[in-house]
N, C-alpha and C positions, 0 to 999 in steps of 0.2 A: 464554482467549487467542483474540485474533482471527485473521482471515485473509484475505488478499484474492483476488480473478480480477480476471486481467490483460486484457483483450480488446487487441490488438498490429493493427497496419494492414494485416497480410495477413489478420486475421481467424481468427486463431490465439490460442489464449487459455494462459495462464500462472496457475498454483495458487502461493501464497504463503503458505505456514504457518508459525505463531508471527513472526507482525508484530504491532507495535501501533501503527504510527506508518508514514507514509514525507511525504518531501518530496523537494525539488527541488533536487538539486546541479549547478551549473554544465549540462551537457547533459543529465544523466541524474537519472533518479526513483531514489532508493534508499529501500527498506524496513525499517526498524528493529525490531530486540526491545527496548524501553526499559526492562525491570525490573518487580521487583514493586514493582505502584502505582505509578510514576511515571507522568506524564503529558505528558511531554518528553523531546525529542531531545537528548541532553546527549551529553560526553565517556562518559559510562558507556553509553551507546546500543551496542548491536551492529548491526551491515551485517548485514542475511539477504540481500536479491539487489537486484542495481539494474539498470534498463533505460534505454534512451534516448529520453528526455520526447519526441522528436518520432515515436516510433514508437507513443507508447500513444495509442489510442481513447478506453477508457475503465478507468478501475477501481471494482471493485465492491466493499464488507469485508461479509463473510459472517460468519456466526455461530457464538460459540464452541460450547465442548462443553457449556454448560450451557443455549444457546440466547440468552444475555443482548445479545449484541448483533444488529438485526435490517440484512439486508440495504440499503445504503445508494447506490445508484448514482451516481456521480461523474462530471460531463465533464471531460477533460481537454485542454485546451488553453490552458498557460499555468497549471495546475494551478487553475484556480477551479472551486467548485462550482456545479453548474447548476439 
C-alpha cells in the first residue's frame, strides 16, 4: 500500500496513508484507496483526505511496507508531473 507527503504553501507538510491513487476534483486534490488491484479511480474508489489543489507545493508517494514502491516527487501545479 502506498502513501503520500503532502508539502502545503505554508510549508507544512501532511502524511497520507493507504492511498493509491489521488486526482483533481473541481478546487481540491482528493486521495483514494482504489481496492485490491485495481488501478483506477472508479465508483468503488474511497475519499482518504482531500486538500485544496491551490494550496499543495508538492506531493511526494513514498514507499509501501514491502518497500515496492520508490519515492516519486511530483510538481504540482495544475497537477502535472515535473
Amino acid at each position: 500500500m502506498a502513501s503520500y507527503q503532502i508539502t502545503l504553501a505554508d510549508r507544512s507538510t501532511e502524511h497520507i496513508d493507504d492511498a493509491d491513487a489521488y486526482q483533481q476534483e473541481g478546487q481540491m486534490t482528493t486521495f483514494f484507496l482504489t481496492g485490491s488491484g485495481r488501478s483506477v479511480v472508479d465508483t468503488w474508489s474511497t475519499r482518504v483526505a482531500s486538500f485544496r489543489t491551490s494550496e499543495i507545493v508538492a506531493i511526494r508517494r513514498r514507499e509501501d511496507a514491502a518497500g515496492v514502491v520508490a519515492a516519486q516527487p511530483l510538481a504540482v501545479r495544475g497537477l502535472r508531473s515535473a
